[in-house]
N, CA, C and O atoms as a GROMACS GRO file, in nm:
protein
  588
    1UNK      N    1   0.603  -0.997  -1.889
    1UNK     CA    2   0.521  -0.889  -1.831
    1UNK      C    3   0.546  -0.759  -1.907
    1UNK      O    4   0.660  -0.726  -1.938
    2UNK      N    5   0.432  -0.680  -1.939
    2UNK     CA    6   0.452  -0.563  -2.048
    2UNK      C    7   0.481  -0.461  -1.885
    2UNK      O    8   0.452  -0.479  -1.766
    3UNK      N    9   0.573  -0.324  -1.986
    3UNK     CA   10   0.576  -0.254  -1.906
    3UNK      C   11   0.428  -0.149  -1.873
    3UNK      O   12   0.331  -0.133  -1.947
    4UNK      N   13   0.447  -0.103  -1.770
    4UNK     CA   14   0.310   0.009  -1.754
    4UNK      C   15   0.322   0.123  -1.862
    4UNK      O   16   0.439   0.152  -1.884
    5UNK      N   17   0.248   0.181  -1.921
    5UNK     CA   18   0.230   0.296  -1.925
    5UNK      C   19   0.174   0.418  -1.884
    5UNK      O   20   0.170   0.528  -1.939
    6UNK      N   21   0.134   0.378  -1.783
    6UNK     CA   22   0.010   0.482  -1.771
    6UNK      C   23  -0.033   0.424  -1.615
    6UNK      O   24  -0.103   0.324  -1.598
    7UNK      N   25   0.029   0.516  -1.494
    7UNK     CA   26  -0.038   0.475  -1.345
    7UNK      C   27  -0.173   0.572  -1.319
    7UNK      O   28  -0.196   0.684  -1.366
    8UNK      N   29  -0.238   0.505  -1.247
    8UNK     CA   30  -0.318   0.588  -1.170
    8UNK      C   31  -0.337   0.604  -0.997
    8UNK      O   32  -0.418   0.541  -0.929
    9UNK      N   33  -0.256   0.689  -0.959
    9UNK     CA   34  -0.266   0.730  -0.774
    9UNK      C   35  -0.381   0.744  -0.752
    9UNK      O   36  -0.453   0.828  -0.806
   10UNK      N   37  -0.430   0.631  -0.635
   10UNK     CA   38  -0.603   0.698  -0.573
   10UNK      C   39  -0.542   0.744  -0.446
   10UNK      O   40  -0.463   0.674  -0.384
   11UNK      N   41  -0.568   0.826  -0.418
   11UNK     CA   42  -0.560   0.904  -0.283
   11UNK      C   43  -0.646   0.929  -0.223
   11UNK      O   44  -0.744   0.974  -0.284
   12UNK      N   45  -0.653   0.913  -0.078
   12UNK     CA   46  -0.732   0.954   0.023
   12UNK      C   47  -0.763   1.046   0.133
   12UNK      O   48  -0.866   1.063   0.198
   13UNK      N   49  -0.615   1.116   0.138
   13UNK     CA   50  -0.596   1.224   0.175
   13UNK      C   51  -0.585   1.189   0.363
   13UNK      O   52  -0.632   1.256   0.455
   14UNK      N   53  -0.508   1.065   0.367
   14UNK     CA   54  -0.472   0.966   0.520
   14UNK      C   55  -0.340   1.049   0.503
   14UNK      O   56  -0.310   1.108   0.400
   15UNK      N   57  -0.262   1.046   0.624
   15UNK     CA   58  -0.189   1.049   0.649
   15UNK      C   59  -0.063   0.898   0.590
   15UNK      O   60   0.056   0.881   0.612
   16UNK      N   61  -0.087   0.880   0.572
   16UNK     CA   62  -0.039   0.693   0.474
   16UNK      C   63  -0.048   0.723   0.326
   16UNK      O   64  -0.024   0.627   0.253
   17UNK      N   65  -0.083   0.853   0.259
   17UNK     CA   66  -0.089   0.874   0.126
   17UNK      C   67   0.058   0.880   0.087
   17UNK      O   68   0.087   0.844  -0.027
   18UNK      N   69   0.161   0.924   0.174
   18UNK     CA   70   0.269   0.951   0.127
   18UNK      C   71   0.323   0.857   0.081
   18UNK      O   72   0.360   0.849  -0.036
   19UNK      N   73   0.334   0.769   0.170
   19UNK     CA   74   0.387   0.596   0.152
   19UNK      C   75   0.330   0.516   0.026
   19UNK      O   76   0.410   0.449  -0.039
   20UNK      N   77   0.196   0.518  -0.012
   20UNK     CA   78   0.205   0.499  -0.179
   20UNK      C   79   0.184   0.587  -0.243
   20UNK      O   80   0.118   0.564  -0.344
   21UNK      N   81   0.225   0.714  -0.220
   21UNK     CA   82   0.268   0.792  -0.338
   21UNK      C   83   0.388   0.781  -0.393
   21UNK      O   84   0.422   0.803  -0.509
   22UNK      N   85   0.469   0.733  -0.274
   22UNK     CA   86   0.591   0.722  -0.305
   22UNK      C   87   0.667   0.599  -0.376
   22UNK      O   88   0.780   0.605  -0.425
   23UNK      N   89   0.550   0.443  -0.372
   23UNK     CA   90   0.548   0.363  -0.458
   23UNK      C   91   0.512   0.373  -0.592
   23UNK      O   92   0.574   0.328  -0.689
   24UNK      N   93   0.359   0.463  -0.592
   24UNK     CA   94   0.383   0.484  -0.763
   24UNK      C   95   0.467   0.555  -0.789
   24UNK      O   96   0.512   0.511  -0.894
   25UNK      N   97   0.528   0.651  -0.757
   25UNK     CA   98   0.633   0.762  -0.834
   25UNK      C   99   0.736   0.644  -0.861
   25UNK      O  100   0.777   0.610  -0.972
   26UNK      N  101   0.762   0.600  -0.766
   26UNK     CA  102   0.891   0.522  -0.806
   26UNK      C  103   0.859   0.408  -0.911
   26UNK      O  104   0.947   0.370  -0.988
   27UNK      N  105   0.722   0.351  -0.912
   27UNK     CA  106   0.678   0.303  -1.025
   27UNK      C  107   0.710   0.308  -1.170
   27UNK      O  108   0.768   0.239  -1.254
   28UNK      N  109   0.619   0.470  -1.158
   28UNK     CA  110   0.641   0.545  -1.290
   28UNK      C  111   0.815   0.612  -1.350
   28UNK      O  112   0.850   0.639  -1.465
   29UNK      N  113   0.879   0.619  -1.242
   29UNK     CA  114   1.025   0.629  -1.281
   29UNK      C  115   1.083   0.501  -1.346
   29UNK      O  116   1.129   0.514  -1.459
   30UNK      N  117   1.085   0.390  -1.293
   30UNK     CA  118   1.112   0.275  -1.315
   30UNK      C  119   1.090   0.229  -1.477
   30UNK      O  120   1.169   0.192  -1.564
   31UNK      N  121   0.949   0.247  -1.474
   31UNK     CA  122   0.878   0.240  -1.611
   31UNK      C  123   0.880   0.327  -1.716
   31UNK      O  124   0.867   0.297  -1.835
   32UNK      N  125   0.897   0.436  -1.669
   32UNK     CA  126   0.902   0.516  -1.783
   32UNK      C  127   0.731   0.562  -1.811
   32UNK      O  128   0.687   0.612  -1.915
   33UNK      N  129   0.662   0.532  -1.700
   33UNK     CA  130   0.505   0.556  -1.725
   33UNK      C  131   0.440   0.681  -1.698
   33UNK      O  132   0.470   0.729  -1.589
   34UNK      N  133   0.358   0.750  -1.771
   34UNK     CA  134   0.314   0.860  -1.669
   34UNK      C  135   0.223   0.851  -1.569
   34UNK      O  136   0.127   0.774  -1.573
   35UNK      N  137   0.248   0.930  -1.476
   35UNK     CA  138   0.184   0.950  -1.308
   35UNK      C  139   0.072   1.032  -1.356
   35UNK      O  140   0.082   1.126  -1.434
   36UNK      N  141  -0.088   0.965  -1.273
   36UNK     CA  142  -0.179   1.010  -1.254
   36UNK      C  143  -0.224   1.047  -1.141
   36UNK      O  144  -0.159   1.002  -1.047
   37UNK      N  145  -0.332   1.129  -1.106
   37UNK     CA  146  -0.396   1.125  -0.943
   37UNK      C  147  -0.488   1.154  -0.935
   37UNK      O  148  -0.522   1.262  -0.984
   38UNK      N  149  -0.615   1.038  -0.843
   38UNK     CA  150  -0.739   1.089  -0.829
   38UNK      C  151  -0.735   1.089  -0.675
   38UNK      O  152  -0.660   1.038  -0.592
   39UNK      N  153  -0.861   1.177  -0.667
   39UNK     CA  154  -0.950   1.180  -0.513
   39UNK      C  155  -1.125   1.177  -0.529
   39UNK      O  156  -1.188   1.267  -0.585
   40UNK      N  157  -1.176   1.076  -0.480
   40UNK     CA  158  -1.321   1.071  -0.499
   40UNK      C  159  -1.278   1.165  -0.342
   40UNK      O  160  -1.181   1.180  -0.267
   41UNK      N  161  -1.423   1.212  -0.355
   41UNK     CA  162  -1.499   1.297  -0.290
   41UNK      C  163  -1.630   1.224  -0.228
   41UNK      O  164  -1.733   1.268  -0.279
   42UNK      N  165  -1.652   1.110  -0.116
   42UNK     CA  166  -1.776   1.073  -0.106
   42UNK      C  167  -1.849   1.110   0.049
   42UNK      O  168  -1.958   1.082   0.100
   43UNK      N  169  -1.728   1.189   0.093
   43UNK     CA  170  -1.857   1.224   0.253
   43UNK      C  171  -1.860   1.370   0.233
   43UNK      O  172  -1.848   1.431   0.339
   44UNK      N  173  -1.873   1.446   0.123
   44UNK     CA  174  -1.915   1.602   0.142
   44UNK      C  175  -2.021   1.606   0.040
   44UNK      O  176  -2.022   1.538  -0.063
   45UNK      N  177  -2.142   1.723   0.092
   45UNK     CA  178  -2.282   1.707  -0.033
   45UNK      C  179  -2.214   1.717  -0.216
   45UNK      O  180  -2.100   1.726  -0.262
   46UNK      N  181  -2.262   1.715  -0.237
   46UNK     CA  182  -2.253   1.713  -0.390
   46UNK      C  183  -2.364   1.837  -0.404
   46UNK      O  184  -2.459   1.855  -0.328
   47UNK      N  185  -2.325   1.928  -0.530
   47UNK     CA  186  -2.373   2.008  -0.587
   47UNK      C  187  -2.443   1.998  -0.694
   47UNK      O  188  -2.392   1.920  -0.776
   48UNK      N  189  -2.570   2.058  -0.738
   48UNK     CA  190  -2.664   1.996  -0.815
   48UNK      C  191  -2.556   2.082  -0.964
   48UNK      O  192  -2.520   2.199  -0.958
   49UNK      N  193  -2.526   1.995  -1.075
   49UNK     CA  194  -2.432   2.051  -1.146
   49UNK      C  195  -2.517   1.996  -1.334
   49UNK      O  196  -2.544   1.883  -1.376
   50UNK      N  197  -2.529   2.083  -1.377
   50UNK     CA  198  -2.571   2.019  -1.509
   50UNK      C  199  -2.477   1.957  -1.627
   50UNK      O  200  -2.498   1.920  -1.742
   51UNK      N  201  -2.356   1.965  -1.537
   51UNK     CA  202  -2.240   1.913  -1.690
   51UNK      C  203  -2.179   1.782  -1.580
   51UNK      O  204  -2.057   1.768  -1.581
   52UNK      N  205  -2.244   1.706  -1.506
   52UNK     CA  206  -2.208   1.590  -1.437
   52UNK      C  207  -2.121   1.639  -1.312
   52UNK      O  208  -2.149   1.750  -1.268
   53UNK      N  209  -2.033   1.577  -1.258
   53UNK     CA  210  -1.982   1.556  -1.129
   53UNK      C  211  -1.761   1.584  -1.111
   53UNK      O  212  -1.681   1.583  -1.018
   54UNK      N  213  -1.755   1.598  -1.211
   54UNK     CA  214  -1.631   1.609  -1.251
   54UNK      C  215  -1.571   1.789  -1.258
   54UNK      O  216  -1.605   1.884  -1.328
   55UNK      N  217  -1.451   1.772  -1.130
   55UNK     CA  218  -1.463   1.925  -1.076
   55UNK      C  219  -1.348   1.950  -1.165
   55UNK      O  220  -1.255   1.870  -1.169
   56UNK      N  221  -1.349   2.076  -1.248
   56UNK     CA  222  -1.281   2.120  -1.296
   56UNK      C  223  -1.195   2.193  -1.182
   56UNK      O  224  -1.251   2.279  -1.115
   57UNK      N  225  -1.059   2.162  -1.158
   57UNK     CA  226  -0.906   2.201  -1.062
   57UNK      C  227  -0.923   2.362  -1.088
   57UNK      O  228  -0.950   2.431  -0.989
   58UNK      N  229  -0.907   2.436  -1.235
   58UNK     CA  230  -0.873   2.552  -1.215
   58UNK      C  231  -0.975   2.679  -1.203
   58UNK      O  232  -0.956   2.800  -1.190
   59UNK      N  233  -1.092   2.596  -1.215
   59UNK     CA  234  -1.269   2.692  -1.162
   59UNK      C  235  -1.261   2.730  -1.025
   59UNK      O  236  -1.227   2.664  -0.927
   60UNK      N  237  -1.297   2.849  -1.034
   60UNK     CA  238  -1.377   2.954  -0.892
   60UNK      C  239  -1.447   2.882  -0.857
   60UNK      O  240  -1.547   2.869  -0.927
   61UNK      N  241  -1.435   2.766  -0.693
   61UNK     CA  242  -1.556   2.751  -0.654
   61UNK      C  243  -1.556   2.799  -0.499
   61UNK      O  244  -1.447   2.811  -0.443
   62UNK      N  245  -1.663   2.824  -0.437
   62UNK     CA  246  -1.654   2.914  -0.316
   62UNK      C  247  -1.627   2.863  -0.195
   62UNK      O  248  -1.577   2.914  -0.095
   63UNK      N  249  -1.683   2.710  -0.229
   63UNK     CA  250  -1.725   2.656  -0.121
   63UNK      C  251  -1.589   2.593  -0.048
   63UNK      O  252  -1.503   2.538  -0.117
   64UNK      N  253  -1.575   2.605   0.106
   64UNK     CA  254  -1.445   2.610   0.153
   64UNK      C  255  -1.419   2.494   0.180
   64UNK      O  256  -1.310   2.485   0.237
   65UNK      N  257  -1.488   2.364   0.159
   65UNK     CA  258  -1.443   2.238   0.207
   65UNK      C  259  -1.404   2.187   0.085
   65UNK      O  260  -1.337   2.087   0.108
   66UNK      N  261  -1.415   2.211  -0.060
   66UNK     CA  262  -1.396   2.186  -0.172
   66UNK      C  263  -1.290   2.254  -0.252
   66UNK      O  264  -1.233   2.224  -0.357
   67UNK      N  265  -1.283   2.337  -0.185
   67UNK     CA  266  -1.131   2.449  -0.182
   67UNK      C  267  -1.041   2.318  -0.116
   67UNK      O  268  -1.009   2.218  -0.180
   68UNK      N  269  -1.015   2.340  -0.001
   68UNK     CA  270  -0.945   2.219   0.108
   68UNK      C  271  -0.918   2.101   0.021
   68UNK      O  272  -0.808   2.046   0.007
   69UNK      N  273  -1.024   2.070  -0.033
   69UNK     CA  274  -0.986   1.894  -0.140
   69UNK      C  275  -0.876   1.961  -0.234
   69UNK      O  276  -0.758   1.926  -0.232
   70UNK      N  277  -0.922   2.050  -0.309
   70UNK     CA  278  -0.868   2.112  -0.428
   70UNK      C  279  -0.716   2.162  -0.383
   70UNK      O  280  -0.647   2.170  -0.485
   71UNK      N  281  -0.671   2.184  -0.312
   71UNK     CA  282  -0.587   2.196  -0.233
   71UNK      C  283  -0.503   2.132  -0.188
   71UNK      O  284  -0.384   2.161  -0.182
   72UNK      N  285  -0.577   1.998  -0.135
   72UNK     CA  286  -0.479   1.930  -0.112
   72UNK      C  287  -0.405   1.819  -0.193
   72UNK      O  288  -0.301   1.764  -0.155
   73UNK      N  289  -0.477   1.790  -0.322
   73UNK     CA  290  -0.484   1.727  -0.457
   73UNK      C  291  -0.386   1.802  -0.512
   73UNK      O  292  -0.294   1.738  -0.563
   74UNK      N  293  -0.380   1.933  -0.515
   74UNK     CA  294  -0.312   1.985  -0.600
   74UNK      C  295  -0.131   1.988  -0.533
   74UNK      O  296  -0.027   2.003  -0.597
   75UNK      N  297  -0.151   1.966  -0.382
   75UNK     CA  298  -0.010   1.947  -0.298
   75UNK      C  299   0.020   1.842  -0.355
   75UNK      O  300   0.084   1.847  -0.460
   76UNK      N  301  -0.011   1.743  -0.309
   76UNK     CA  302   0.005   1.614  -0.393
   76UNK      C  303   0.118   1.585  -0.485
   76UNK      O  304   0.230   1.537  -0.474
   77UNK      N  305   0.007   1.656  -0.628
   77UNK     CA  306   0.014   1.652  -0.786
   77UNK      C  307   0.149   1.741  -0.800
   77UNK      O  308   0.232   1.697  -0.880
   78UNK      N  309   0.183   1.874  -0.723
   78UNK     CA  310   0.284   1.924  -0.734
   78UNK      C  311   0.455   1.911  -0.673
   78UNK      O  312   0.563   1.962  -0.702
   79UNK      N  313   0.408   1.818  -0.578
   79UNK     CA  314   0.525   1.715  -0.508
   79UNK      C  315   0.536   1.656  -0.611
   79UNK      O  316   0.628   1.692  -0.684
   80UNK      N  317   0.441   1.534  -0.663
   80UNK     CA  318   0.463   1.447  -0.759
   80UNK      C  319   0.514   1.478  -0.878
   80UNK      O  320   0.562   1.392  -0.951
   81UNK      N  321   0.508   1.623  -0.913
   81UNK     CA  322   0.510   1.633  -1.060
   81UNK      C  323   0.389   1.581  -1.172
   81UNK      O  324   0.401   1.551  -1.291
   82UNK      N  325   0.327   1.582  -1.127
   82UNK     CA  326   0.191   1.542  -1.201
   82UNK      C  327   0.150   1.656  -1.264
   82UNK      O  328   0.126   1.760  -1.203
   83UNK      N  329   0.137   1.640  -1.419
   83UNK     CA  330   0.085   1.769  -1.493
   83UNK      C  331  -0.076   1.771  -1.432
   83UNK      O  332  -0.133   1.670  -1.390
   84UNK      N  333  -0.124   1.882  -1.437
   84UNK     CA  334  -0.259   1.918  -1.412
   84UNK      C  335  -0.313   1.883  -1.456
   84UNK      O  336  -0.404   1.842  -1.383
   85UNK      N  337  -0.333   1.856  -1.579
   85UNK     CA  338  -0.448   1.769  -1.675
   85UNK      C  339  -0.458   1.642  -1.651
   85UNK      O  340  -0.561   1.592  -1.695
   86UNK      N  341  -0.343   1.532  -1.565
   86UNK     CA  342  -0.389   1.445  -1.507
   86UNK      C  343  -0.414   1.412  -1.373
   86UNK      O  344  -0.396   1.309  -1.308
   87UNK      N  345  -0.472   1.548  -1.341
   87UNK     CA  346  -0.539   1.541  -1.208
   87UNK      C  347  -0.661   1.501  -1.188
   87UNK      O  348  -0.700   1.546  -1.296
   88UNK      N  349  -0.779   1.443  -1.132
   88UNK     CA  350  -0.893   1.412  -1.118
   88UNK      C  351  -0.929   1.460  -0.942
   88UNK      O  352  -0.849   1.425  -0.854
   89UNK      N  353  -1.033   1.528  -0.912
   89UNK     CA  354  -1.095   1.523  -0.806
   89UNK      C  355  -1.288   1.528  -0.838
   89UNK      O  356  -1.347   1.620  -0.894
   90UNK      N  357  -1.338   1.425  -0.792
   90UNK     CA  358  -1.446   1.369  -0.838
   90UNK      C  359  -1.566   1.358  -0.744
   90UNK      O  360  -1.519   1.299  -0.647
   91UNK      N  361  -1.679   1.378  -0.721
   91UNK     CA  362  -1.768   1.334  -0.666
   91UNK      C  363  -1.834   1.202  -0.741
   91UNK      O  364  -1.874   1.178  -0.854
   92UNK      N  365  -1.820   1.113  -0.587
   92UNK     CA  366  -1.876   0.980  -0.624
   92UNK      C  367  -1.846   0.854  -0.489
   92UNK      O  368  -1.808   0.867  -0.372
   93UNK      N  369  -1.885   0.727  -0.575
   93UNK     CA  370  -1.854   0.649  -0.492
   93UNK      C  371  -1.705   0.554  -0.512
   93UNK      O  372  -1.678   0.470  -0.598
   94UNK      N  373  -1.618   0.607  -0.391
   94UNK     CA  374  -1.496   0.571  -0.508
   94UNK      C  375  -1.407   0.415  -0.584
   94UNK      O  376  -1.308   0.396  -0.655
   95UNK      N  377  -1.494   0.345  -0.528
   95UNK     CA  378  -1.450   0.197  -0.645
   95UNK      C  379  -1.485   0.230  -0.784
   95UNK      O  380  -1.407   0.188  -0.869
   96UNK      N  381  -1.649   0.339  -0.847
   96UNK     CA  382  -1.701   0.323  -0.930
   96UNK      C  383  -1.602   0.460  -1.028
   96UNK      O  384  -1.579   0.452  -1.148
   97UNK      N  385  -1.568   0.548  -0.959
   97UNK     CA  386  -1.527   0.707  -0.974
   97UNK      C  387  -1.366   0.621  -1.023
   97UNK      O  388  -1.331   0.617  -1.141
   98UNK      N  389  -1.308   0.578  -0.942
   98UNK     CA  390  -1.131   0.520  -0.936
   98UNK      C  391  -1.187   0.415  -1.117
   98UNK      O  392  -1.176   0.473  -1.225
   99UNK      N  393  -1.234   0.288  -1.110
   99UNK     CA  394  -1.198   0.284  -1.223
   99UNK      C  395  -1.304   0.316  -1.337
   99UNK      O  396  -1.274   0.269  -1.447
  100UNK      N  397  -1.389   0.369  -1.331
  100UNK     CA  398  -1.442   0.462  -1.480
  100UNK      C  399  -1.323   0.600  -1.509
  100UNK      O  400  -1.337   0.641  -1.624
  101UNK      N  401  -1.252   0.649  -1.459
  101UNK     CA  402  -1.127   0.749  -1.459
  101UNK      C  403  -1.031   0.644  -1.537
  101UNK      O  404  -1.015   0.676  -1.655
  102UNK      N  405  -0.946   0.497  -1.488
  102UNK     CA  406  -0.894   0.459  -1.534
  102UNK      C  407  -0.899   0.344  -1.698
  102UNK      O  408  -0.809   0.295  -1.766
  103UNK      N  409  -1.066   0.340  -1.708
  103UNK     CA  410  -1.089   0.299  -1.826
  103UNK      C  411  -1.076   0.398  -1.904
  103UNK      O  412  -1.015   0.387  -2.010
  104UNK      N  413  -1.134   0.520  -1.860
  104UNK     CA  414  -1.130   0.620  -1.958
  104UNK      C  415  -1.007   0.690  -1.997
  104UNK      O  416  -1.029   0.764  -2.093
  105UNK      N  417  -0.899   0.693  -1.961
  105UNK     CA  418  -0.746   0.688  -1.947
  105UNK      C  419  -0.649   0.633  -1.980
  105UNK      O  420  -0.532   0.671  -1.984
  106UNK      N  421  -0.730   0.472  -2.023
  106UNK     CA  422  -0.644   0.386  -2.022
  106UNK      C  423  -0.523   0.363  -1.964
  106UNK      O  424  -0.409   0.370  -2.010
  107UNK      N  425  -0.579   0.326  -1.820
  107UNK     CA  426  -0.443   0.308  -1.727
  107UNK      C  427  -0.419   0.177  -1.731
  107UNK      O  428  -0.511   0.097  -1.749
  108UNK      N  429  -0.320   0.149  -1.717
  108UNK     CA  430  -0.267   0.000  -1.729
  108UNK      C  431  -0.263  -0.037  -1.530
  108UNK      O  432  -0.296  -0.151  -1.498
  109UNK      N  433  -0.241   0.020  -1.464
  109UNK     CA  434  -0.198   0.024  -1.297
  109UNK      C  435  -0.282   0.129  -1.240
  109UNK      O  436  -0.313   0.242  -1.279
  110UNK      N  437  -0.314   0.052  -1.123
  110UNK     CA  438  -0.404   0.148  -1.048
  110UNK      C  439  -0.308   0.099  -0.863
  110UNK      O  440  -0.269   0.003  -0.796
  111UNK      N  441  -0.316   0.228  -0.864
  111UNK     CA  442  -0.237   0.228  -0.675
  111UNK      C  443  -0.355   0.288  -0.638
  111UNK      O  444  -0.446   0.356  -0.687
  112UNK      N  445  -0.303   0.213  -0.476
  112UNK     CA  446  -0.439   0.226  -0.398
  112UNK      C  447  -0.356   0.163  -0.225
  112UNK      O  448  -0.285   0.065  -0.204
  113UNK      N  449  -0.404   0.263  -0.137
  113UNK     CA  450  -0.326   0.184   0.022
  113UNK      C  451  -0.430   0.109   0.050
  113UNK      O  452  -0.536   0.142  -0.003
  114UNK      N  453  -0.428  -0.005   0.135
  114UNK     CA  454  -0.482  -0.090   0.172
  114UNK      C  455  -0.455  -0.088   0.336
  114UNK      O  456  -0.347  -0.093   0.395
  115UNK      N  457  -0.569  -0.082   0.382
  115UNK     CA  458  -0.539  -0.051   0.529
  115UNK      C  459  -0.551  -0.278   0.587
  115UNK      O  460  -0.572  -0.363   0.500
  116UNK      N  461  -0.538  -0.301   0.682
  116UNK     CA  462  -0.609  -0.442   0.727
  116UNK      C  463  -0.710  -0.394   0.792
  116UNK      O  464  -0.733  -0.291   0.855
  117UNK      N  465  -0.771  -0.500   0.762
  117UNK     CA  466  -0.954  -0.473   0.810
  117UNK      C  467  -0.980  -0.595   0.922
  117UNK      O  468  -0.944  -0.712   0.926
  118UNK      N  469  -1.039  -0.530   0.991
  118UNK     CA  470  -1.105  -0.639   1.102
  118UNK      C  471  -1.305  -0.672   1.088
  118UNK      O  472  -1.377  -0.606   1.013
  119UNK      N  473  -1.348  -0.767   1.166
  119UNK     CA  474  -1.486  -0.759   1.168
  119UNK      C  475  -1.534  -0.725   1.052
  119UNK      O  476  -1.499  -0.766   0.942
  120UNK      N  477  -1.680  -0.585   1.102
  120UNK     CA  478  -1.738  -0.540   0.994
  120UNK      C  479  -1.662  -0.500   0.882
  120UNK      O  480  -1.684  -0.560   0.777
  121UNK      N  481  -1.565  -0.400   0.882
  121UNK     CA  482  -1.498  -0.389   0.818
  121UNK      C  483  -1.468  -0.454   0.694
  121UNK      O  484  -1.497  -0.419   0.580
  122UNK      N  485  -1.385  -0.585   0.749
  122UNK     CA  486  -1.370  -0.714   0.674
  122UNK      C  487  -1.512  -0.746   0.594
  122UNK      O  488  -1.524  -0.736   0.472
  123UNK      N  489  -1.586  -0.775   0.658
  123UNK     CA  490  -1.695  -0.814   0.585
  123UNK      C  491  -1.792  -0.729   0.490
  123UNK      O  492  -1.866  -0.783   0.408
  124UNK      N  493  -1.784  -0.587   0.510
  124UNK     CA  494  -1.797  -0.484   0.385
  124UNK      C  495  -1.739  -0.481   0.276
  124UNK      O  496  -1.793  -0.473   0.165
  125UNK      N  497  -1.596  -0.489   0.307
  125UNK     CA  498  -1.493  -0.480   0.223
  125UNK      C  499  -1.470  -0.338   0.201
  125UNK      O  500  -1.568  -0.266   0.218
  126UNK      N  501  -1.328  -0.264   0.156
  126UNK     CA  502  -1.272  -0.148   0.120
  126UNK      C  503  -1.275  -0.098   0.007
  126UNK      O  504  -1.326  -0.174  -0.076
  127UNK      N  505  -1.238   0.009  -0.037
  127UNK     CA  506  -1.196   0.045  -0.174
  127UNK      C  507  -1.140  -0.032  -0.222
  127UNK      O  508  -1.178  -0.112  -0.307
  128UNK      N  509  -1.009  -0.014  -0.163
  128UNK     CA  510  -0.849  -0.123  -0.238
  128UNK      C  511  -0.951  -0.253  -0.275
  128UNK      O  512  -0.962  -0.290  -0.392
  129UNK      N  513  -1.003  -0.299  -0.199
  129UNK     CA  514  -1.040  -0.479  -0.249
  129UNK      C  515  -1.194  -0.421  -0.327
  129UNK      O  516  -1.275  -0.507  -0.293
  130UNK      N  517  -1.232  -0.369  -0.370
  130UNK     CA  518  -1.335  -0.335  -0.482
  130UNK      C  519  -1.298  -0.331  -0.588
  130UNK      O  520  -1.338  -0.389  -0.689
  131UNK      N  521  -1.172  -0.222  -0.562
  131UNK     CA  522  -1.114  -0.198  -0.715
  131UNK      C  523  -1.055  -0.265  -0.746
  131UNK      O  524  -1.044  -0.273  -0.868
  132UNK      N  525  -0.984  -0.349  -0.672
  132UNK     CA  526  -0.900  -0.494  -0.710
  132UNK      C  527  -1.018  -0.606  -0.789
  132UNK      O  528  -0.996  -0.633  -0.907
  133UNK      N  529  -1.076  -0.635  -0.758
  133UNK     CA  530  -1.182  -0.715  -0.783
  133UNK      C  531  -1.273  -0.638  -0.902
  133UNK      O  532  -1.357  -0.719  -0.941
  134UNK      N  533  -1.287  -0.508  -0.975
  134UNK     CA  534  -1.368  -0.493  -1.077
  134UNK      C  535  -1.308  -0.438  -1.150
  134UNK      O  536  -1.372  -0.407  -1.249
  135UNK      N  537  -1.145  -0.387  -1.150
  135UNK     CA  538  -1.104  -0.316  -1.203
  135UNK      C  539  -1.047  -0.432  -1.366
  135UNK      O  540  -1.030  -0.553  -1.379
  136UNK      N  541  -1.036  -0.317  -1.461
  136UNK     CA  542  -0.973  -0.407  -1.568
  136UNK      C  543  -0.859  -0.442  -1.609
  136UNK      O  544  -0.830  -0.523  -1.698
  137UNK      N  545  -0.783  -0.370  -1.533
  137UNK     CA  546  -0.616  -0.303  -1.501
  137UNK      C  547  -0.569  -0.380  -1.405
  137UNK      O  548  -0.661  -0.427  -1.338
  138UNK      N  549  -0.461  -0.413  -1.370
  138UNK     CA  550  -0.349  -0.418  -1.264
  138UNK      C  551  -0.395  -0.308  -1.162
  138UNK      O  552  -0.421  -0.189  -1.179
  139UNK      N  553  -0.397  -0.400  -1.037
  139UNK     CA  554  -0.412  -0.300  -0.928
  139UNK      C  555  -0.291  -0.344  -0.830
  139UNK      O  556  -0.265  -0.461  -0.801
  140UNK      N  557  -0.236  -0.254  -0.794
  140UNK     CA  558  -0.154  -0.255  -0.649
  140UNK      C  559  -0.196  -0.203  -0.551
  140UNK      O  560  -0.231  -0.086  -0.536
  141UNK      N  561  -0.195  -0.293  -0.472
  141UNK     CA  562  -0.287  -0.223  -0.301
  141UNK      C  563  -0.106  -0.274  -0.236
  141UNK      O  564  -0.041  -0.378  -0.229
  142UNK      N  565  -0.089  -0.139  -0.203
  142UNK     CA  566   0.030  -0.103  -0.095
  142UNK      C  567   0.006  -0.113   0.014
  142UNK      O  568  -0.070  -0.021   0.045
  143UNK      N  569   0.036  -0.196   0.127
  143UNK     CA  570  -0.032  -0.247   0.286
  143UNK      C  571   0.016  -0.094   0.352
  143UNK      O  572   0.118  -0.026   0.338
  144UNK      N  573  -0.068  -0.081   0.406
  144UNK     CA  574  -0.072   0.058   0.498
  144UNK      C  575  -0.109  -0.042   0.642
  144UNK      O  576  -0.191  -0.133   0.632
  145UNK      N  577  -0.032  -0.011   0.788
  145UNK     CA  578  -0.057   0.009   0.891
  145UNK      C  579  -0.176   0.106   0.962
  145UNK      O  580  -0.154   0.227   0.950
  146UNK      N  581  -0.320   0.060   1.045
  146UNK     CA  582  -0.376   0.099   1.119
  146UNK      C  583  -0.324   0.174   1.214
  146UNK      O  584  -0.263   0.117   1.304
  147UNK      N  585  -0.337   0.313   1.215
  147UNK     CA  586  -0.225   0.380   1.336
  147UNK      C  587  -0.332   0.347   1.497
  147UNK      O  588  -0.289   0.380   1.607
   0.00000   0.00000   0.00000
């Protein structure tokens, strides 16, 4: 088994983020890999933007629920030690947003919590089991408890 180089944290901004944040860090210690972190953005409007969908962290933007993301990404990234430049906060849908970030990155590992699913649920399917299933990378889905 090669070692990682290169993780990527998807975060969701649950209360359960801590718990695999705290698996990749320890990941990337282990390995010697560097720590990444994204957050899709898919239940707030999107802004009509002519340079695509990809929010630049250190831009003036006004809007206060996008502040709040930016914010809390950046708590995160600064617990973690995550340089800024491998921060991502994204508008999209996030199986497609999580790995077009990690092709383009070339991440070898992608973390991701995995809640258990019941019913509909189950039969939609989640992030974690999307990106497991299209990703090109190693994915770890860390079992998270339904509170």
């Amino acid at each position: 088994m090669s070692v990682y180089q290169h993780i990527l944290l998807a975060v969701d901004f649950s209360p359960q983020d801590s718990q695999v944040a705290q698996k990749a860090r320890s990941l990337a210690l282990q390995t010697g890999a560097k720590l990444s972190l994204i957050h899709v953005l898919d239940n707030i409007p999107m802004p009509d933007t002519p340079y695509g969908t990809v929010i630049l962290l250190d831009t003036k933007i006004s809007y206060a629920m996008l502040e709040t993301e930016k914010q809390k990404l950046n708590e995160i990234g600064d617990e973690l030690e995550i340089n800024p430049g491998c921060r991502w906060l994204i508008w999209g849908e996030p199986r497609q947003e999580i790995i077009r970030i990690a092709e383009q990155e070339r991440i070898d590992l992608i973390v991701v919590g995995s809640r258990g699913r019941h019913g509909l649920a189950l039969l939609l399917g989640s992030t974690a089991n999307r990106v497991l299933y299209h990703a090109k990378c190693d994915v770890l889905a860390v079992r998270l408890q339904d509170d």
